[in-house]
C-alpha positions in Angstrom: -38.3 -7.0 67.0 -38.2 -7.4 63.4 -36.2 -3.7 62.7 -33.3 -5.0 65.3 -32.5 -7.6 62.3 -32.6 -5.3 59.4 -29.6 -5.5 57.3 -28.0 -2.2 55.9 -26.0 -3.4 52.7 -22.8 -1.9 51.8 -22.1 -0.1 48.3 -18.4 -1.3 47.9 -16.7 -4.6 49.6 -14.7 -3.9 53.3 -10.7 -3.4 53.1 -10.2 -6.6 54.6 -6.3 -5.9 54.9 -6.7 -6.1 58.7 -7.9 -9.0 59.2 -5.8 -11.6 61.1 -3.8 -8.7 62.9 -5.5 -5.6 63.8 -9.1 -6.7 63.0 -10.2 -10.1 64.1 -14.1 -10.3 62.2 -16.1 -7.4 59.4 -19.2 -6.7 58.5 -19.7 -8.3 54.5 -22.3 -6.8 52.1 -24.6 -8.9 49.6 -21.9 -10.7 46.9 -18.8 -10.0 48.9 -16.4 -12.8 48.3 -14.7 -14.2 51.5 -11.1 -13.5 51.4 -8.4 -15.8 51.4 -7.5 -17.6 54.9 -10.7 -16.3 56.6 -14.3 -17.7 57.0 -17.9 -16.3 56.2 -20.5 -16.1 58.4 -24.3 -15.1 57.4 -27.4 -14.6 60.2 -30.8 -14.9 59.8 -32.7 -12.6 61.9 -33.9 -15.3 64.3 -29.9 -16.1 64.6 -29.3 -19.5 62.8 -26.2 -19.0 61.3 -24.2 -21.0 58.6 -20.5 -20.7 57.5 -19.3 -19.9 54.1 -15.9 -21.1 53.3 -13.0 -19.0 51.1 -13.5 -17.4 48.2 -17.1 -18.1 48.0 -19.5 -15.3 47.3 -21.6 -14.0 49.8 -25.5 -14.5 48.8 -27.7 -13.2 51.3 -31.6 -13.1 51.6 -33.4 -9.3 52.7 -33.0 -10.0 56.3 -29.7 -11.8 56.7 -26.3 -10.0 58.3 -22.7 -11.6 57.0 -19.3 -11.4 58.4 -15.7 -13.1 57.7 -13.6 -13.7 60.5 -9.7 -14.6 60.2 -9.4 -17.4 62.6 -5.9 -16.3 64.4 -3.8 -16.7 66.6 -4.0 -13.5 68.3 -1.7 -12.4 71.0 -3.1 -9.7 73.3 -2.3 -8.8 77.2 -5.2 -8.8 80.1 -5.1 -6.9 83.0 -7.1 -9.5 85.5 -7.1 -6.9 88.2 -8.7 -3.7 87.6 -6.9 -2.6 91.0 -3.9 -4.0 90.0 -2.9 -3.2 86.5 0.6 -3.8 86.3 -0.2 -7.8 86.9 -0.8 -9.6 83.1 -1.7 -12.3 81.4 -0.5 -12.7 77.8 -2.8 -14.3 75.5 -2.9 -16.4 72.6 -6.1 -17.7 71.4 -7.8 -18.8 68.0 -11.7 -19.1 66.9 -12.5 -22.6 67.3 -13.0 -24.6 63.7 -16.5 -26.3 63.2 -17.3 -28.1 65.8 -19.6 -31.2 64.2 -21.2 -32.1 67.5 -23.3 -28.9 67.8 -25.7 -27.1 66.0 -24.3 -23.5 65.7 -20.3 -22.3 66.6 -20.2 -20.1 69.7 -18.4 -17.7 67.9 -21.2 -17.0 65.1 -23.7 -16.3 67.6 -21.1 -14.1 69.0 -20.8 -12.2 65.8 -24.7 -12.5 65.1 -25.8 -11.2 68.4 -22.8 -8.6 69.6 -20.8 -8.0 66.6 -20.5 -4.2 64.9 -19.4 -3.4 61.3 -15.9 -3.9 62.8 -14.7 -6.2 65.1 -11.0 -4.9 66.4 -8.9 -7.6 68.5 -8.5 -4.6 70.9 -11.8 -4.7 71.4 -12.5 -8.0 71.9 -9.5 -8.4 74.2 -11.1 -5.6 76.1 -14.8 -7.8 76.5 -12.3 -11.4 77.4 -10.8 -8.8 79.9 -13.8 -8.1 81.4 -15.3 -11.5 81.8 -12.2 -12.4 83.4 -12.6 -9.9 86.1 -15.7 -10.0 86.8 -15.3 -13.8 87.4 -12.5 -13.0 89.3 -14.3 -10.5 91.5 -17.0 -12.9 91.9 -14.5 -15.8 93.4 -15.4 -17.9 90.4 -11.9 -18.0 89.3 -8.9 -18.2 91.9 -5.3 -16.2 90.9 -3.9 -16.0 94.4 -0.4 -14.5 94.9 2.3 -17.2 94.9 0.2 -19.3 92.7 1.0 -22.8 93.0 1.3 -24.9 90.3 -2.1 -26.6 91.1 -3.8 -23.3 91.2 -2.5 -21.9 88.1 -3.7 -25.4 86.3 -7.1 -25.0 88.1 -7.5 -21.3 86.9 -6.1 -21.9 83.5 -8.9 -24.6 83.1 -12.1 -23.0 84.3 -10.3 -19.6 82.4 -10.3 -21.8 79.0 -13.4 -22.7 79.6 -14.8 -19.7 80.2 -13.9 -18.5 76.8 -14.7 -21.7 75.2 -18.3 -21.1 76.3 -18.9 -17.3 76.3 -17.2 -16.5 72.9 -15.8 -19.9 71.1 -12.3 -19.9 71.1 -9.5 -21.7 72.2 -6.7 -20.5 74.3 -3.1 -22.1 72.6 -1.2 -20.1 75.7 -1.5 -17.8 78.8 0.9 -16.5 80.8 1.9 -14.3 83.9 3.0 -11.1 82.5 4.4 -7.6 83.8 2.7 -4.6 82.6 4.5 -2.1 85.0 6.3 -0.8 81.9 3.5 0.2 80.0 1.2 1.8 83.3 1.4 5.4 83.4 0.2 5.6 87.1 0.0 9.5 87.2 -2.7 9.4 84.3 -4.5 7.0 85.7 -4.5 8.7 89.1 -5.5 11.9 87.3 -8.3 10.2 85.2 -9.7 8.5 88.3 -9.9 12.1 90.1 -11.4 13.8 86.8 -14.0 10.9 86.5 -15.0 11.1 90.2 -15.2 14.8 90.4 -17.5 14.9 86.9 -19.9 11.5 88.2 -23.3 12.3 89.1 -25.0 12.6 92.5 -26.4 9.3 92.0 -24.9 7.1 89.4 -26.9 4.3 87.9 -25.3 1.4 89.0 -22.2 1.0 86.0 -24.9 1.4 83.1 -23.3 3.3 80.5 -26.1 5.7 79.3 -25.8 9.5 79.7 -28.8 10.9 77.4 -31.8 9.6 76.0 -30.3 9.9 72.4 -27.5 6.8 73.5 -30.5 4.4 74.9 -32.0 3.3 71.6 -28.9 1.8 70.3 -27.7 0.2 73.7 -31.9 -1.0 73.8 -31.9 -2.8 71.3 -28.1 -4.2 71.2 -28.9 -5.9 74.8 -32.7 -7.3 73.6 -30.9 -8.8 70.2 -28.6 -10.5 72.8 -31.7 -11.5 74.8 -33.5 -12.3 72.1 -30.6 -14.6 70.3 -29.0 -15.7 73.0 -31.2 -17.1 75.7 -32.9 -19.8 73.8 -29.0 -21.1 73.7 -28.3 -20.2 77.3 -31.7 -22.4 77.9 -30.2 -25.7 75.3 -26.8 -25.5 77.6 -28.5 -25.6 80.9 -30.8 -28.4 79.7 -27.7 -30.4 78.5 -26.6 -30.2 81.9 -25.4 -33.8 83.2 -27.7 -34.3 86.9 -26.7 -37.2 88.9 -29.9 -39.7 89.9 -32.2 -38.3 92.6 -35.6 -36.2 92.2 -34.5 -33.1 94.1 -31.5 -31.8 91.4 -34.1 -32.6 89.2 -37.1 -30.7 90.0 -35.0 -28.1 90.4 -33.6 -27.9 87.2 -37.0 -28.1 85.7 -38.2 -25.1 87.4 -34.6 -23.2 86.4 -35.5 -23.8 82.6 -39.3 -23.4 82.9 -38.6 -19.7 84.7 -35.6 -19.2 82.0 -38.6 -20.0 79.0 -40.8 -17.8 80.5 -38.1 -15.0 80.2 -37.3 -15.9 76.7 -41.2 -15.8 76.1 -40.8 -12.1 77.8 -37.9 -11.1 75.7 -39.8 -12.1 72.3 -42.9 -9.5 73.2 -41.1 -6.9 74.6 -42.7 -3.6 73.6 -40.8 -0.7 71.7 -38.3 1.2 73.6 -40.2 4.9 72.8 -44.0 3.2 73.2 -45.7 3.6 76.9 -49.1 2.1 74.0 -50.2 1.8 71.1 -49.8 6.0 69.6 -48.7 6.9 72.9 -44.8 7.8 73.3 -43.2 7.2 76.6 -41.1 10.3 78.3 -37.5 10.3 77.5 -36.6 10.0 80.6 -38.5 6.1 81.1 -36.6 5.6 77.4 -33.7 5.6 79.7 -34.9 4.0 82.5 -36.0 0.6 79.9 -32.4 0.7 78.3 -30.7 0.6 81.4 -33.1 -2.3 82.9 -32.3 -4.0 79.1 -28.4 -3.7 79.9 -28.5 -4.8 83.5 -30.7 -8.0 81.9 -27.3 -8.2 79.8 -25.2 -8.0 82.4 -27.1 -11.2 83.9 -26.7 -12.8 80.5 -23.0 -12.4 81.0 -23.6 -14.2 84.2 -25.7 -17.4 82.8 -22.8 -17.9 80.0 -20.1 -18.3 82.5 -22.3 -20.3 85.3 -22.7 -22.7 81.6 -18.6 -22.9 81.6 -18.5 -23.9 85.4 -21.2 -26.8 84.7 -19.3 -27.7 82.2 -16.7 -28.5 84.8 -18.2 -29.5 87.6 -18.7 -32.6 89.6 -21.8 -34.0 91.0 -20.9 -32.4 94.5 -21.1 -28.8 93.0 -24.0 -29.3 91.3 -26.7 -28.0 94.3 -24.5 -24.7 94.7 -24.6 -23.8 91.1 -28.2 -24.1 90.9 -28.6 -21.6 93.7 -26.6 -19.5 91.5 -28.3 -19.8 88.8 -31.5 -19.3 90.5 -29.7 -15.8 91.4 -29.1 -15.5 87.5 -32.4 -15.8 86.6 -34.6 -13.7 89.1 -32.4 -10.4 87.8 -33.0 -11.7 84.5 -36.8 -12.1 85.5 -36.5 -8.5 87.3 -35.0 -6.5 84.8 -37.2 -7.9 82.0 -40.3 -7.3 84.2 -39.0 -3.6 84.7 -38.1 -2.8 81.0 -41.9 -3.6 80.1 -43.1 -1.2 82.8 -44.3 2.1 81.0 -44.9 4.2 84.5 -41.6 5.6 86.3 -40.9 3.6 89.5 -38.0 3.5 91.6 -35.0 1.1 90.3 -34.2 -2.2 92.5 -31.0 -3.3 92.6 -30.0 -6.6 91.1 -29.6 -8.8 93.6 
């Protein structure tokens, strides 16, 4: 696991011109200074993070990662339908300041675990975009024509939420916005028609990985996610406010134990290209490990948002989210299970 951590220095400092506009966070090398209006952040390879204010140098041990970020506002434009993309919302959000009560920002973990060199604001409205929808799809958040006030307040809370939790920042405004004049609806129809005529027989289920040469990156992207990320998923469920009775509770015991016993898998997961020790697995199980490593991110998605909705929940919703999460975490346990497996067997569905 050690390799997925290793830092690759920079000879000269980023252009750091486009931060606050085009570019929301960048990739610093070893005695970068942080430039005005924006905030470091340096990663250790076990992801403890720690902030570095403006204008200080960047001093970083063998094995830590840094980044600046400029805090915003940023304004970008959602397309909460993927069947409808005419309907928008217009954004404006900001990266939360330090929050004393916690241990580590969201939004450093963010940039520890999922971050590249660059992180664009296109970009990241494009992964706010799609936890909306999928969210959406899954009837975890309600935008129903004719919204009614009520509803629009009841979306816009578990929405803000949402991004609260998943990526640590703060919505300032949202609202309803028509896109009509920017949809070319020809190209889109034309795209769609391209992409179904060129899809294989039998495509794997969303994962974006066409040859063996793609699944090393995407591997070990989604196991530093695992690997960073669940012991935080794991602190956020335990937090989790139970009303008295023994039921809830023994429950929720068995959600974290199972949840630990993942994390435990995550942390001894075997190399991507090994089937054992001197023995190299067949590219084409190479592929079939990344894309049970990416559908284990996709569930990771899942568990962040299922932490917004405790977050808001009463006392009554408490027995329903738990069945969810037990959903959560047996394709978490599944996938894992799978990406250790060094002899081809047919894929399972996530459930």
């Amino acid at each position: 696991m050690i390799g997925l951590f290793k830092r690759h220095p920079k000879a000269t400092p980023p252009d750091t011109t486009a931060l606050g506009t085009a570019t929301l966070a960048l990739r610093m090398g070893s005695g970068c200074t942080v430039p005005k209006g924006c905030t470091g952040v340096v990663a250790g390879q076990g992801g403890h993070t720690r902030r570095v204010t403006e204008g200080s140098r960047m001093v970083l041990a063998e094995t830590e990662n840094a980044f600046c970020f400029h805090p915003g506002p940023y304004a970008v434009d959602l397309a909460p339908f993927a069947a409808a993309p005419e309907l928008g919302l217009r954004l404006s959000f900001a990266v939360d300041g330090p929050d004393p009560r916690v241990a580590q920002q969201r939004f450093d973990l963010f940039l520890a675990s999922e971050a590249g060199d660059t992180l664009g604001v296109c970009e990241f409205a494009a992964t706010i975009e799609g936890a909306l929808q999928r969210e959406l799809a899954l009837g975890h958040l309600a935008l129903p024509p004719c919204t009614t006030l009520d509803e629009w307040n009841t979306f816009r809370g578990g929405f803000n939420q949402l991004l609260y939790t998943r990526f640590g920042i703060s919505v300032d405004d949202c609202m309803p916005v028509d896109l009509g004049d920017r949809i070319d609806y020809a190209q889109m129809l034309l795209a769609r028609a391209v992409g179904v005529a060129d899809a294989p027989a039998a495509p794997e289920q969303g994962v974006p990985i066409g040859a063996p040469s793609d699944a090393i990156g995407a591997d070990a992207k989604a196991l530093r996610r695992l690997f960073l990320e669940l012991p935080c998923v794991m602190h956020g469920m335990r937090m989790a406010v139970l009303p008295p009775g023994q039921a809830l509770f023994q429950r929720h015991a068995a959600l974290l134990q199972r949840l630990d016993s993942v994390s435990l898998s995550v942390n001894t997961m075997p190399a991507l290209e090994l089937a054992a020790p001197g023995e190299m697995l067949p590219a084409g199980r190479q592929l079939a490990r990344a894309r049970h490593s990416l559908r284990a991110g996709a569930a990771l998605d899942e568990a962040w948002a299922l932490l917004a909705r405790l977050g808001l929940a009463g006392d009554t919703d408490l027995a329903a989210l738990f069945d969810d999460a037990d959903r959560i975490i047996a394709n978490l346990e599944c996938e894992c299970a799978a990406r250790r497996v060094a002899i081809v067997l047919p894929e399972s569905e996530p459930a």
